[in-house]
C-alpha positions as CSV (number, residue, x, y, z in Angstrom):
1,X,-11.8,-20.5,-6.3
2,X,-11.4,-19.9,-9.9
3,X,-7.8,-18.3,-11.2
4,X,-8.2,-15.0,-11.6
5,X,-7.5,-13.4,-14.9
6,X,-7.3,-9.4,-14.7
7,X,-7.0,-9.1,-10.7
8,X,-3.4,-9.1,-8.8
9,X,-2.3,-8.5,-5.5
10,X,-3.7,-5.7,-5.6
11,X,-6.2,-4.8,-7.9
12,X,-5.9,-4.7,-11.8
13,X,-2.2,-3.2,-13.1
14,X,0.3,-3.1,-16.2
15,X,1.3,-0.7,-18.6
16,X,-0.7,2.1,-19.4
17,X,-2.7,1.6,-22.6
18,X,-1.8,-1.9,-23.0
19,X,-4.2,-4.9,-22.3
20,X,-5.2,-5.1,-19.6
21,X,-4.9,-1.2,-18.8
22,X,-6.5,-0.6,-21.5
23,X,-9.6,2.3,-22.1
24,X,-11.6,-0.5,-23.5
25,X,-10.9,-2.8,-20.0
26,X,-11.6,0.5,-18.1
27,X,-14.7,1.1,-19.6
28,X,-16.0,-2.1,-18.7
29,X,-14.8,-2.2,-15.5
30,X,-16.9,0.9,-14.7
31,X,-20.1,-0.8,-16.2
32,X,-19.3,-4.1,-13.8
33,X,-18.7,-2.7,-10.4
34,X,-21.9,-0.3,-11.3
35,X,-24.0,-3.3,-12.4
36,X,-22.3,-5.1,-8.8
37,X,-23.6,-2.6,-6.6
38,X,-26.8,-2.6,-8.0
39,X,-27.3,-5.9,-7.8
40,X,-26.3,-5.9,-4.2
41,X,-29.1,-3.2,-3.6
42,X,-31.8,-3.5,-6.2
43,X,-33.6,-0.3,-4.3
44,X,-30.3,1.0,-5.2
45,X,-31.0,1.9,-9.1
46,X,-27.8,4.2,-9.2
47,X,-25.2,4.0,-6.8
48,X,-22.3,6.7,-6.2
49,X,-18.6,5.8,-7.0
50,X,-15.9,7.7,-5.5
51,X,-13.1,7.9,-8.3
52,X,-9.5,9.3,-7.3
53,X,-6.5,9.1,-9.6
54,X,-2.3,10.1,-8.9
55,X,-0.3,12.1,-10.9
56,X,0.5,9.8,-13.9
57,X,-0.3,11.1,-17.5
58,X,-2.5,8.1,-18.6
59,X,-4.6,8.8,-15.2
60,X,-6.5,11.3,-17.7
61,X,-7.5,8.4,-19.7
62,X,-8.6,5.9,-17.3
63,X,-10.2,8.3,-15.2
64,X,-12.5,9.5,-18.3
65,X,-13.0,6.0,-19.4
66,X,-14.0,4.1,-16.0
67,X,-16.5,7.2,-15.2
68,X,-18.0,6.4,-18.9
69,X,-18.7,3.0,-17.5
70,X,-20.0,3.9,-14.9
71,X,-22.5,6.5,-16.3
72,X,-23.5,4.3,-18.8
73,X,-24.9,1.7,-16.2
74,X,-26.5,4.1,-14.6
75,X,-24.0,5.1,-11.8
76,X,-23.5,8.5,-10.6
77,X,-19.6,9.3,-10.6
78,X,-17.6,12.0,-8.2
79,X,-14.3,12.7,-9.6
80,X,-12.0,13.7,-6.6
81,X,-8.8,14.2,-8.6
82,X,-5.1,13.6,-7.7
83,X,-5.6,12.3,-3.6
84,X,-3.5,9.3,-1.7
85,X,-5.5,6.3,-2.1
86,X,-6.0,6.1,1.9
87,X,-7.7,9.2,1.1
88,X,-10.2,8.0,-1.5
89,X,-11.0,5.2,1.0
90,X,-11.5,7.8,3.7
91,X,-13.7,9.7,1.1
92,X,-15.5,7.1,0.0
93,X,-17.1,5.8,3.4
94,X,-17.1,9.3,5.0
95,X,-19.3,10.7,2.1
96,X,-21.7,7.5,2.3
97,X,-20.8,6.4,-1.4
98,X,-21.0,3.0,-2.7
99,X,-17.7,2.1,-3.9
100,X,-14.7,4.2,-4.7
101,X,-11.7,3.8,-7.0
102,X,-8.3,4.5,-6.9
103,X,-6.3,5.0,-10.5
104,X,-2.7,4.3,-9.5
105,X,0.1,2.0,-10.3
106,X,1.5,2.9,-6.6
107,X,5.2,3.2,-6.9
108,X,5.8,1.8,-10.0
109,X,6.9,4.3,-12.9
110,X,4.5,6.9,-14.7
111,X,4.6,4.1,-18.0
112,X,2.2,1.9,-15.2
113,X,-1.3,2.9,-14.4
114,X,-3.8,0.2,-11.8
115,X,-7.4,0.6,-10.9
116,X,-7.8,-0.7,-7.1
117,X,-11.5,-0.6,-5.8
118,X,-13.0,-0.2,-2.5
119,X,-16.4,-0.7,-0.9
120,X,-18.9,1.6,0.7
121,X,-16.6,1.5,4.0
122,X,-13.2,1.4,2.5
123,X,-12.2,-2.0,2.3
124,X,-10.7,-3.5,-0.5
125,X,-12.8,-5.5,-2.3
126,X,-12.5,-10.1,-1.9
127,X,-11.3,-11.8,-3.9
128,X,-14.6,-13.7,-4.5
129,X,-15.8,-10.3,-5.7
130,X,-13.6,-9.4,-8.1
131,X,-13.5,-12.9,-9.7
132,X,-17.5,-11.6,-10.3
133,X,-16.1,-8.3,-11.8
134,X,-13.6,-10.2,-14.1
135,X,-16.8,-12.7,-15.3
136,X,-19.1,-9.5,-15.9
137,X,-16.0,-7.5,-17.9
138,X,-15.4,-10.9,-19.9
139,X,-18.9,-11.1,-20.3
140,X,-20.4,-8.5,-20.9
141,X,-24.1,-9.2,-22.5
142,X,-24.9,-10.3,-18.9
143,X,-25.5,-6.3,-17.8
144,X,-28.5,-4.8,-19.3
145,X,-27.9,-1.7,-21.6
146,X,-29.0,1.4,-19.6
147,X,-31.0,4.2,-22.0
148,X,-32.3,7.6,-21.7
149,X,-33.1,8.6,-17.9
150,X,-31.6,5.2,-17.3
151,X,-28.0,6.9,-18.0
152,X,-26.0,8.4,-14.9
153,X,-23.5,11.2,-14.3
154,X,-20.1,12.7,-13.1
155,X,-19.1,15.5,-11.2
156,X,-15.6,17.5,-9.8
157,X,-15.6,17.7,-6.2
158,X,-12.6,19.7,-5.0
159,X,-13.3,19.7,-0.9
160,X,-12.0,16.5,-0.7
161,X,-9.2,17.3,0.2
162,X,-10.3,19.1,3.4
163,X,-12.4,15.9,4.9
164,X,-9.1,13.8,4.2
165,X,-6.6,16.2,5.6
166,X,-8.8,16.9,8.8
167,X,-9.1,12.7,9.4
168,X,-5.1,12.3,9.1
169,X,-4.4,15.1,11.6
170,X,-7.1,13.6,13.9
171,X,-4.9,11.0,14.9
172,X,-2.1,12.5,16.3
173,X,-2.6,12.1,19.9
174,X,-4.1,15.5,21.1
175,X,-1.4,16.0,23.6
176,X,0.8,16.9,21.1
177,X,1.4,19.4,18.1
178,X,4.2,20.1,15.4
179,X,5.2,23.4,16.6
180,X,9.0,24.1,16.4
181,X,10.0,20.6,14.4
182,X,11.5,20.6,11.0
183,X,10.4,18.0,9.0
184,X,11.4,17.4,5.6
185,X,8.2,15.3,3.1
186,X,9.0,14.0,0.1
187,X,5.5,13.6,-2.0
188,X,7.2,11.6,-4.7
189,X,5.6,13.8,-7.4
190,X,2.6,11.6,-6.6
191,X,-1.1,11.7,-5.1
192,X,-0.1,13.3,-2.3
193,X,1.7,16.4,-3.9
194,X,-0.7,19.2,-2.4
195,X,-2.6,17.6,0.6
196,X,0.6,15.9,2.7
197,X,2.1,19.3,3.5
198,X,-1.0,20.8,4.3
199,X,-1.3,17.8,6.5
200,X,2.1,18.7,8.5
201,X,1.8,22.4,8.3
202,X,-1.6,22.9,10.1
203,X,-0.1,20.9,12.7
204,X,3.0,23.6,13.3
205,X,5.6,22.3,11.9
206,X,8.3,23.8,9.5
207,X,8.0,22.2,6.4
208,X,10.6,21.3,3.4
209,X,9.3,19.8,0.6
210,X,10.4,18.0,-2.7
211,X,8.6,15.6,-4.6
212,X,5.5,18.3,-5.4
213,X,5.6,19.2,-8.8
214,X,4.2,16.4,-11.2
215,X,4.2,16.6,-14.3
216,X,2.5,13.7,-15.8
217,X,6.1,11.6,-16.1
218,X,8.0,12.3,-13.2
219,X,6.0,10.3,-10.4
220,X,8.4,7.8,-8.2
221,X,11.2,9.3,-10.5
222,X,14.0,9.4,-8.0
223,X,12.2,10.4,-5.4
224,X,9.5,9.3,-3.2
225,X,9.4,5.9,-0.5
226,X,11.6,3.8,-3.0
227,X,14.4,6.3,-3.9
228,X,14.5,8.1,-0.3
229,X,18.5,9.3,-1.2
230,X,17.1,13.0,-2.4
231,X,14.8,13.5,1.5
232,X,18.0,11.9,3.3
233,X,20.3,15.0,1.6
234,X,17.5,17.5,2.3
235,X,17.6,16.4,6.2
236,X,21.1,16.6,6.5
237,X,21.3,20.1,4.6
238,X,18.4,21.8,6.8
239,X,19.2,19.2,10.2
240,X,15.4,18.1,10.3
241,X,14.2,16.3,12.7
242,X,12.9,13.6,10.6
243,X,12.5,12.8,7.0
244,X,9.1,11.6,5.7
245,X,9.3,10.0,1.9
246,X,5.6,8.8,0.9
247,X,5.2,6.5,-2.5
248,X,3.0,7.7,-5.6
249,X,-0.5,6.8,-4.1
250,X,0.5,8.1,-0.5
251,X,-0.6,4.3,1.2
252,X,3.3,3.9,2.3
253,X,5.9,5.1,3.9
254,X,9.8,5.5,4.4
255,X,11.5,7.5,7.2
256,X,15.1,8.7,7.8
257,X,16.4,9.7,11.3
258,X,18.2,13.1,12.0
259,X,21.5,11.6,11.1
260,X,20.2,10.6,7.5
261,X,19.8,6.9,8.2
262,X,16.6,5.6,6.6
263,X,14.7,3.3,9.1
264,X,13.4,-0.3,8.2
265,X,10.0,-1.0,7.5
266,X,9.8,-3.9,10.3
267,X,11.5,-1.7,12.7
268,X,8.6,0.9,12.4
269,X,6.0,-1.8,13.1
270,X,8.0,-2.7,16.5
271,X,8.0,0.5,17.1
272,X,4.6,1.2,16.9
273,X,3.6,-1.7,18.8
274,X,5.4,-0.7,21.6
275,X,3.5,2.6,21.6
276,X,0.2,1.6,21.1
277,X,0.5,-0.7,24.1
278,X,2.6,2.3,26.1
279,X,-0.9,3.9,25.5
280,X,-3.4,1.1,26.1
281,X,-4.4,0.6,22.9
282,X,-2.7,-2.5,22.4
283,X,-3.2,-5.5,25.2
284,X,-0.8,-8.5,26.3
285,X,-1.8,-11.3,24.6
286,X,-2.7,-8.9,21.3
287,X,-1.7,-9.2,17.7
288,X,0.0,-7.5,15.8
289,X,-0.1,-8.3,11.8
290,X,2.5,-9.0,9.2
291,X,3.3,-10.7,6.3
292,X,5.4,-13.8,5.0
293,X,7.6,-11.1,4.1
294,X,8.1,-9.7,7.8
295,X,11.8,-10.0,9.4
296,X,11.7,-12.8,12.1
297,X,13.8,-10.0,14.2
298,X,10.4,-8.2,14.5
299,X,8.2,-11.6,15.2
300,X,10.4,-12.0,18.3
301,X,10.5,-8.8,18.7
302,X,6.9,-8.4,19.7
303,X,6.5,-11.6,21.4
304,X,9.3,-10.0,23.4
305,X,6.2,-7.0,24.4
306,X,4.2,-10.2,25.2
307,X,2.3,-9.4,22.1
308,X,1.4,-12.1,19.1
309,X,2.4,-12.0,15.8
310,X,0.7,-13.6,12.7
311,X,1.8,-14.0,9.2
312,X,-0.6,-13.6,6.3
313,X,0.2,-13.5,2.5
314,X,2.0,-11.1,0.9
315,X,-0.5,-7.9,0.1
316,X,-1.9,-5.1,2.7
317,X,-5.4,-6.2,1.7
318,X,-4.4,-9.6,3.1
319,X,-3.4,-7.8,6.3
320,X,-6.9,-5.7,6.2
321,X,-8.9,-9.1,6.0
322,X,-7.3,-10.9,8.5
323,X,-7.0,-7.2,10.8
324,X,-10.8,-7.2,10.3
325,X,-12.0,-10.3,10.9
326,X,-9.4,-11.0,14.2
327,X,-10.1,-7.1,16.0
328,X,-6.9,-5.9,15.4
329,X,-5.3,-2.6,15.5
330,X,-1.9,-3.0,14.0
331,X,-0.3,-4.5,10.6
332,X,2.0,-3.6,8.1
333,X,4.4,-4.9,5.3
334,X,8.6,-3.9,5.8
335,X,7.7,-2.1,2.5
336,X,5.7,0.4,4.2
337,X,2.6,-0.3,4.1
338,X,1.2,0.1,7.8
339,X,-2.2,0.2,9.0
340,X,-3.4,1.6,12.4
341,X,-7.3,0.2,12.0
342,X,-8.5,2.5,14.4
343,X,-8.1,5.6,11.6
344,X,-7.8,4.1,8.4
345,X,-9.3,1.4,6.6
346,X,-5.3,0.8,4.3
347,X,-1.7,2.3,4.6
348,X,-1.8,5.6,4.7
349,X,2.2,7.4,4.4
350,X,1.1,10.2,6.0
351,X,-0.3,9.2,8.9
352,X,2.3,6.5,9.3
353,X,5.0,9.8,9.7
354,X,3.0,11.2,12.6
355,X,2.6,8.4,14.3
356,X,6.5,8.1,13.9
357,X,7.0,11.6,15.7
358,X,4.3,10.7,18.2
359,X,6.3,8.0,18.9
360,X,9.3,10.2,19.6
361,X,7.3,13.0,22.1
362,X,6.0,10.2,23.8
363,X,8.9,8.5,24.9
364,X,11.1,11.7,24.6
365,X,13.6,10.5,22.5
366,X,15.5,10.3,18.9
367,X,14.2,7.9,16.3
368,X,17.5,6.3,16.3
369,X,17.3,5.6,19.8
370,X,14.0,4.2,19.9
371,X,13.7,2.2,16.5
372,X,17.2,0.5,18.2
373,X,15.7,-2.2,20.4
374,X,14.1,-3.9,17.4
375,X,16.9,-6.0,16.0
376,X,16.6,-7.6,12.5
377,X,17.9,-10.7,10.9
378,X,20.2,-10.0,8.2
379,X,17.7,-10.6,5.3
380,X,18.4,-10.8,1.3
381,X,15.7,-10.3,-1.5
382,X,16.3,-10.7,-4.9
383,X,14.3,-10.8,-7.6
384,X,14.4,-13.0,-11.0
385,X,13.0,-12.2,-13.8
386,X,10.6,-15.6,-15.3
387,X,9.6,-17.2,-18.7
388,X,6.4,-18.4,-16.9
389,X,5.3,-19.5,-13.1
390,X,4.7,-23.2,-12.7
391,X,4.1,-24.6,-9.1
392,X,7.0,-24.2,-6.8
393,X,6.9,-27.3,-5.5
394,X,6.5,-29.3,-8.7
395,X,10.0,-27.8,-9.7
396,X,12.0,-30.7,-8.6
397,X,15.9,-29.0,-8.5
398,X,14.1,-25.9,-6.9
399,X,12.0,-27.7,-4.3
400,X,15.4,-29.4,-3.4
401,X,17.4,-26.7,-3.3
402,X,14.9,-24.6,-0.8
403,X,15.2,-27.4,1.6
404,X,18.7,-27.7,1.5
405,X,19.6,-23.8,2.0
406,X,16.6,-24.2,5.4
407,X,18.5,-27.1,6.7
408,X,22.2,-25.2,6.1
409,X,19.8,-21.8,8.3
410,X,19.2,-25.1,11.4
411,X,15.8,-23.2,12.2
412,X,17.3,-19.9,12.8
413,X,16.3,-18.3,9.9
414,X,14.1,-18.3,6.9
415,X,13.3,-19.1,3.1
416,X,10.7,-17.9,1.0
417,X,10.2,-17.5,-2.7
418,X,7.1,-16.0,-4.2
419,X,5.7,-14.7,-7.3
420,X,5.1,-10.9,-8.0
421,X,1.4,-10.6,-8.7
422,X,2.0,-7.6,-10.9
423,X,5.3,-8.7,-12.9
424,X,6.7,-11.5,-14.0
425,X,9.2,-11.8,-10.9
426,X,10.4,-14.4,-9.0
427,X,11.3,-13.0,-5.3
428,X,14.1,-15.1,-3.2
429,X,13.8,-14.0,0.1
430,X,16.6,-15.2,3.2
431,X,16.9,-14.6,6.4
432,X,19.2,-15.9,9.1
433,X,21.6,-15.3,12.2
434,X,24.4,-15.3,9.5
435,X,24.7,-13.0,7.3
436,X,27.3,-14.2,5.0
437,X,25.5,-17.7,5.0
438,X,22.4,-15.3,4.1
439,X,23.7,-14.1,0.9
440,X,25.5,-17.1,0.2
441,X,22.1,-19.3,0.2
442,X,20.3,-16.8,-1.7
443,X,22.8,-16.6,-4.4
444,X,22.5,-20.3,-4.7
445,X,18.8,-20.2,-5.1
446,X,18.9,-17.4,-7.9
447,X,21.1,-19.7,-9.6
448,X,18.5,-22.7,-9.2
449,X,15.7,-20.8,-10.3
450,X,17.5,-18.9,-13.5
451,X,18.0,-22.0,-14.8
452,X,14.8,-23.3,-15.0
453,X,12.5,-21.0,-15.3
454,X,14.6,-17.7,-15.8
């Protein structure tokens, strides 16, 4: 498979207004997943693409410029404004469109902007597609010019927000409701600044928000999934029940118990599993899906339920591939990301928090309580900033040193460096029974790797 040029982990991303997030790169992006989707469906002559942005000043820009694109291959374009990207997916294969498009950088800072794109159901695109995306952009004399009638058109569709908001509250098991809990939601400033306390109001619950009032630079800006330390004071000054922080695009989330203590990713995912098979909906013998990334406290922690566990790479559309193609209902990242198949096609923060306090009414008891069964390894990640990103494994003192720090771990642990896909990081990830051992090992590795390529 050809090395992809524009395309990360997770769609295209950089700095706003600099190549490749460029108006230019937009523009053409627009014109080549039009062109795409024709092509896919000749009867097709112009298909309909969903486009949904966050909160970040240059999301003006990009928004304009991919719907340009679009129009000027012939698409027809419905503008949804700010909504979580699990919303635009919803949107997308709920209103029978062929593609939508989510303008976000996520969680970086507002100086970021990213273009993901999903197809007619939702799903992040392949990477075999958007290789063909990247040729047609870098090529552009192979679309043909659209004139006259040939051209398409945009439009501002504001009751979006009401098929979105009615999906997340559908899956919250209908035993229950939110009457009488106090939940504080931190909206990071972000997509979901308006539609994730609707979400927990119409359900009952009393409501105490930060994170909702954007202003173009202020998105992820202490606040929000990353930085939860603002939600964890609000909980402990108005003794909520739970503390829901989602990320600038709404697909992930962070929670914090009633005694402020914010609650690990992997320990949410063990959770779950253990209520989805409380319910039925998970099997013995099922899989649950993680990443390379996933504490080996939770692996063993679900082969403990009698559940499997598989690894994929690093990336929840990695996770969504390998959930789609294997039947299964569960996945996530320790970031956040988590996906519950069954009612949404990518992580969706909001939904991830009710399924947290559905969690707690089923089993009657605390979030401390419950998320205290999963036990993690003590795990270290640091990052390193590069010069470039050769081959791992053709780095001689770095190779070396990775199998010296698994042999000091005696296969009770783990190592694992990787690339960012969106900066130029180097991540050093440990994991063992020993926690001192741990950090020593993954200080020597940062050591290893800043000399050669840091």
């Amino acid at each position: 498979m050809s090395e992809r040029k524009l395309f990360g982990t997770d769609g295209i991303r950089g700095k706003a207004n600099a190549y490749p997030m460029t108006a230019e790169i937009a523009t053409a992006l627009g014109r080549a997943v039009t062109f795409h989707f024709q092509s896919i469906n000749p009867t097709n002559t112009k298909p309909v693409i969903i486009v949904g942005k966050d909160t970040r000043l240059s999301c003006y820009m990009l928004e304009m410029a991919f719907a340009s694109g679009v129009c000027s291959q012939g698409g027809e374009v419905i503008l949804t404004g700010p909504l979580p990207t699990p919303g635009v997916a919803f949107v997308t294969h709920n209103m029978r469109a062929d593609a939508g498009v989510m303008i976000s950088a996520s969680h970086n800072h507002f100086q970021d902007n990213g273009i993901k794109i999903f197809d007619g159901k939702g799903n992040k695109l392949p990477d075999s597609v958007e290789i063909e995306l990247e040729r047609l952009i870098l090529n552009p004399d192979l679309m043909p010019v659209k004139y006259a009638g040939q051209l398409g058109n945009a439009e501002r569709l504001k009751e979006v927000y009401g098929r979105y908001i009615v999906q997340v509250k559908s899956a919250l098991a209908s035993d229950y409701d939110l009457d009488g809990m106090r939940i504080v939601l931190d909206c990071a400033n972000g997509a979901g600044y308006k539609v994730t306390p609707m979400i927990f109001q119409e359900l009952g619950a009393e409501v105490f928000s930060i994170g909702i009032s954007p202003n173009g630079e202020n998105i992820n800006k202490n606040c929000g999934s990353l930085h939860p330390e603002a939600a964890r004071t609000e909980v402990l000054r108005y003794r909520a029940d739970i503390g829901i922080c989602i990320d600038g695009d709404g697909d992930r989330v962070s929670v914090i118990d009633q005694e402020g203590t914010l609650i690990d990713g992997d320990k949410l995912i063990g959770l779950f599993a253990k209520l989805l098979l409380a319910r039925g909906e998970l099997k013995k013998g099922d899989t649950v899906v993680g990443t390379v990334m996933s504490n080996l406290g939770l692996e063993l922690y679900v082969q403990s339920l009698g559940l499997k566990f598989h690894r994929t790479k690093v990336g929840d559309r990695y996770i969504i591939e390998y959930m789609r193609a294997n039947h299964c209902i569960l996945g996530g990242e320790p970031s956040g990301h988590i996906i519950f198949s069954k009612h949404s096609t990518t992580g969706d923060g909001s939904l991830g928090g009710l399924k947290v306090i559905e969690a707690m009414k089923y089993f009657n008891k605390s979030l401390k309580d419950l998320v205290a069964e999963v036990t993690l390894f003590p795990q270290v990640i640091k990052n390193v900033v590069v010069k470039n990103k050769p081959v791992l494994e053709t780095v001689k003192s770095i190779n070396d040193a990775t199998i010296e720090a698994e042999k000091k771990l005696d296969g009770r642990g783990r190592v694992l460096l990787r690339y960012s896909g969106t900066e130029p990081l180097l991540r050093v990830m440990v994991e063992g029974e020993n926690a001192e051992l741990v950090e020593e090992e993954c200080n020597r590795l940062i050591q290893v790797v800043t000399k050669e390529i840091g």
